[in-house]
N, C-alpha and C positions, 0 to 999 in steps of 0.2 A: 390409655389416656396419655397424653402427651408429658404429664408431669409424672407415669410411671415410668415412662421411656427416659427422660432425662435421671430420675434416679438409678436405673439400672445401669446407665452408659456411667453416670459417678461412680458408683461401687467398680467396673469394670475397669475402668481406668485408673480407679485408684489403686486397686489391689496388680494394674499390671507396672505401673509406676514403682510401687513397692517393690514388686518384683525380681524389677530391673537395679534400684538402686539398696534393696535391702536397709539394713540401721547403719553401717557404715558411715552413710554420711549425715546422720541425723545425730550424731555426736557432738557436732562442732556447729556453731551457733551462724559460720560463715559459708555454710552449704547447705545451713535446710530450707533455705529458697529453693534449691531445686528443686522439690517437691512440690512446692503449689507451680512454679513455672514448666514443669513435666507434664503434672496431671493436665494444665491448661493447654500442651500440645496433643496429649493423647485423647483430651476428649475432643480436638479439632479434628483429628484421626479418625475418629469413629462417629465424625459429621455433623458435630453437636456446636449450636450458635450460640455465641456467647459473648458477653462485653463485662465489664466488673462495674458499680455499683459503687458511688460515694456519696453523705447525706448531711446536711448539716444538722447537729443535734438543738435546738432552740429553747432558748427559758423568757420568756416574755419580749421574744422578738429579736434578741440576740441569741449569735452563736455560741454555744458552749462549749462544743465539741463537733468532730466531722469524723463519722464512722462509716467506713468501707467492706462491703460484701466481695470477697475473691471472686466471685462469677456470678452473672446476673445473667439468667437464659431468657429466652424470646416467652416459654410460657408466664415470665414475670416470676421465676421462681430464685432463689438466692443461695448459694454455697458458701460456705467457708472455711478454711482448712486452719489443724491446728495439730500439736506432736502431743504425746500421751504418755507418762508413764503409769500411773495410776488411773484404774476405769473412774473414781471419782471427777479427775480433771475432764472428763466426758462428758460429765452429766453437768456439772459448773459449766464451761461451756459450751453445754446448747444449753440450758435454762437464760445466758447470756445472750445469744443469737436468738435465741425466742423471742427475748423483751425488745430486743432493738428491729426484728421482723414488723412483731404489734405495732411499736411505734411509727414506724414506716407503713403501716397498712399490707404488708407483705405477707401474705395465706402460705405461701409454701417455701421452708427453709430447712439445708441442712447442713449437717457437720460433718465434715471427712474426717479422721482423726487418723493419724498414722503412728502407729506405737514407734516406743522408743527401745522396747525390747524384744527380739525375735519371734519369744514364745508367745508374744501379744497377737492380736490379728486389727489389721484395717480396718477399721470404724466406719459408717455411714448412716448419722439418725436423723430421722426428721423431726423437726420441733415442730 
């Protein structure tokens, strides 16, 4: 299915991202953009379509808030990247990316997590 193929191309891209750029740079709060801006080159590399995903959050007709999905693929499905040092902060958020999918009517979403210590590995869960 088209939404197995785009999570496979996530996991691949993310673990070759990591790869390339190891924890090095996920020290410093002014370089770990490179990591969702990397992954979003290397899953263009490996032919995958994509645009990113902003929503306004609403409470009786007003804005409350405007929350952003890192990548929003053609299957309608939704990514979001985030650093890890504890597997807890993994499961907070995607139980977070879950509620804000719901709300948006969005069926497939996932989390990339890219540890922040070597002996960690790259994350990819679907909520």
């Amino acid at each position: 299915s088209s939404r197995r193929a785009v999570a496979a191309r996530l996991e691949t891209a993310a673990e070759e991202v990591y790869r390339y750029f190891g924890t090095e740079f996920i020290y410093r709060e002014d370089t770990k953009q490179l990591f969702p801006a990397a992954l979003a080159v290397e899953l263009r590399l490996q032919g995958c379509d994509f645009g990113s995903l902003s929503r306004d959050v609403l409470y009786k007709g007003h804005t409350v808030h405007n929350y952003s999905f890192d990548f929003y693929f053609r299957d309608g499905s939704v990514a979001n990247t985030i650093f890890y040092r504890k597997p807890e902060q993994v499961d907070e958020e995607a139980e977070k990316l879950k509620s804000y999918a719901r709300l948006f009517g969005i069926r497939s979403a996932r989390l990339v997590a890219f540890p922040e210590k070597e002996t960690d590995q790259v994350r990819v869960v679907s909520v």
